[in-house]
C-alpha positions, 0 to 999 in steps of 0.5 A: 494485427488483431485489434483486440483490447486496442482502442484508436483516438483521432484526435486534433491530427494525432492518432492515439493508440490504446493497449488495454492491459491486464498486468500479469497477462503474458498475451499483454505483453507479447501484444504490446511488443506487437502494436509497437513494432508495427505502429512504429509510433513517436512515443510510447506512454506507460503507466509508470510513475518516475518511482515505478520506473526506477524500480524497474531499472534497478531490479531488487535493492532489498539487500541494501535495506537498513530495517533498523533505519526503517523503523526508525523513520516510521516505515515498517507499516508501509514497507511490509504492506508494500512487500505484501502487494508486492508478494501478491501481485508476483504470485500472480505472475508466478503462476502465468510464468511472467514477471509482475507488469511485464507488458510495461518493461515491454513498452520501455524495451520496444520504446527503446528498440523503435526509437520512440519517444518514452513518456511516464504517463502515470502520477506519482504513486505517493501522492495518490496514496496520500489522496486515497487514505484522505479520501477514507475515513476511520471505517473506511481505511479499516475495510481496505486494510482488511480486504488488501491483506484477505486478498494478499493471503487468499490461495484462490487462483485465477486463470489467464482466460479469465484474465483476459475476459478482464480487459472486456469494457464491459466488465471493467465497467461492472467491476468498477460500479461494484467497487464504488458501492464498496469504496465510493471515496477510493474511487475517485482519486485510485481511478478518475483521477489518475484517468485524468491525468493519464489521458493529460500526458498521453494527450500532451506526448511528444509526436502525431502517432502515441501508443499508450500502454495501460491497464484496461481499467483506465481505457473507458475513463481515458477515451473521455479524458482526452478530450478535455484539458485537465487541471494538472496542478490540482490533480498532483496536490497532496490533501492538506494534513488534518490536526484532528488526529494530532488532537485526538492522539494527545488528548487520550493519554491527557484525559486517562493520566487526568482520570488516574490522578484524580482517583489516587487522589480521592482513592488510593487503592482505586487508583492504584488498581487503575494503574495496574489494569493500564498496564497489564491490558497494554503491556499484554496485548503488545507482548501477545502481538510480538509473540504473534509475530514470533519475537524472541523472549527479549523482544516479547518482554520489551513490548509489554515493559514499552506499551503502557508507557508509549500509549501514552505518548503519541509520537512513540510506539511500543511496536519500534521498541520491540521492531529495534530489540529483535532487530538487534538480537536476531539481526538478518543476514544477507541471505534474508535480503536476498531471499526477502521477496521470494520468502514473502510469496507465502504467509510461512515465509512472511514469518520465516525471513527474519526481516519480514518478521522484524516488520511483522513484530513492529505492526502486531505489537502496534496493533496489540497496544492500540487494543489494550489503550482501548479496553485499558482505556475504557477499565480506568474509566469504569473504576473512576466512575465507581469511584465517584 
């Protein structure tokens, strides 16, 4: 058996075996199946969150999905950014002729099959989402939106060789250094720390002989990890919610209501002018998002009626006026369910599947009114100050 991309730990009388895999890799897989039936360990670990793995039990639940649901609880944002991860990273597999995280489904199946013990290694992926954007600041999180989605709609094309020269340390290292110079907070809780807590249920699995299949950027950190206890707890905290946004996003609306109040008053027509500009700006910029998002007229008229209004209040949104509108006027089909993530392996499609473009409706319009309480915002200004 080639020990390519396999790293051995001895480590206080246990054997740690390491399968450093690239996720859409179809040697990684058919390597997995091979070091396990071999080693015949007493527990297999994979990469996977309690989440993840149920996911991967339960196939593909889009079908009973309720989108009205969705952007009621505030999701829309979150499921279609997960949908477009979820399109890219398929694509990928697509093209190698293998199912997205593949090696990991094989780990479970050859854990199973050898009678070994399966460990979910990985922590649970909303918390490190939840460290990730506390990590981030306002710069910050608008570089990684705006790489995520460039990278999610790139036709670029990788081949499996270059692929597999991915799971050379030496590389992964380098990789690693260029993207802290990128996203030096992102780092810390996307890689060490889950390298940390990786190497913690890797180090605590049941048995004298562990197999563990990760995804070679975590091996380098692993193989230091393990040698030390980790504090779990710390590791598994949410970051504590700031208040910051809460003020600014009540103290906007406050300042632009207080700002149009005191010019009605020392002017009228000024005022009123004001009042006008904040709504053409808002109620523009919204309806030209959900026109973006190829929204029906209804829906398009709804953004541009909301938006002026909801911009002032920060626990509403036009983008869920304008997402429920169009969901009730062209209310998707199961067919749309059931074609939902395959549509979503192109941007044509993204607009196409009338769900996907319920989620687009809702984020664009979104968009289009945080735009407009802006230039909105900075046109009342302008006119109070020449007014004064």
């Amino acid at each position: 058996m080639a020990e390519e991309n396999i790293t051995r730990i001895h480590l206080d009388g246990k054997e740690y075996i390491l399968i450093g895999t690239a996720h859409v890799s179809k040697h990684s897989a058919e390597q997995v199946k091979e070091v396990i039936e071999s080693e015949q360990p007493d527990s297999v670990c994979v990469e996977l969150d309690q989440q993840r793995y149920q996911s991967i039990k339960e196939g593909n639940k889009w079908k009973e999905m309720d989108v009205i649901q969705v952007i009621k609880e505030k999701k829309a944002s979150l499921l279609l950014m997960n949908l477009a991860i979820s399109s890219f990273q398929n694509r990928m597999a697509d093209q190698f002729g293998i199912k997205a995280g593949q090696e990991m489904i094989q780990g479970i199946e050859s854990a199973k099959e050898t009678g070994a013990n399966l460990v979910l290694a990985d922590r649970n992926i909303q918390i490190t989402f939840a460290r990730i954007w506390g990590n981030l600041g306002i710069k910050g999180k608008a570089l990684l939106l705006s790489q995520v989605i460039a990278s999610i709609f790139s036709k670029d094309t990788i081949s499996e060789e270059e692929l597999e020269k991915m799971k050379n340390q030496d590389t992964i290292n380098a990789i690693l250094n260029e993207f802290t110079e990128s996203f030096p907070r992102l780092k810390k809780p996307l890689i060490d720390e889950r390298d940390q807590y990786l190497a913690q249920k890797i180090k605590d699995a049941p048995g004298e002989k562990i197999v563990a299949v990760l995804g070679a950027a975590h091996v380098p950190g692993i193989k230091e990890e393990i040698k030390r206890e980790q504090d779990m707890a710390s590791l598994t905290a949410r970051p504590p919610k700031s208040n910051l946004p809460k003020i600014i996003g009540w103290s906007i609306p406050i300042f632009i209501l207080a700002i149009i109040a005191y010019t009605f008053y020392a002017n009228p027509s000024a005022g009123f002018a004001q009042t006008i500009s904040w709504i053409i700006w808002n109620g523009s910029l919204s309806a030209i998002g959900a026109a973006i998002g190829m929204g029906h007229p209804l829906t398009i008229l709804t953004a541009f009626v909301a938006a002026p209004i909801t911009s002032l209040n920060p626990l509403l949104a036009a983008g869920w006026f304008a997402g429920l509108t169009q969901s009730y006027i062209r209310r998707p089909s199961v067919k749309d369910f059931e074609t939902l993530s395959e549509d979503v392996f192109s941007v044509k499609g993204f607009w196409q599947n009338k769900v996907s473009r319920i989620l687009l409706i809702v984020v664009l319009a979104n968009l289009g009114s945080s735009l407009g309480t802006f230039i909105g915002g900075a046109d009342v200004i302008k006119v109070f100050l020449e007014n004064l």
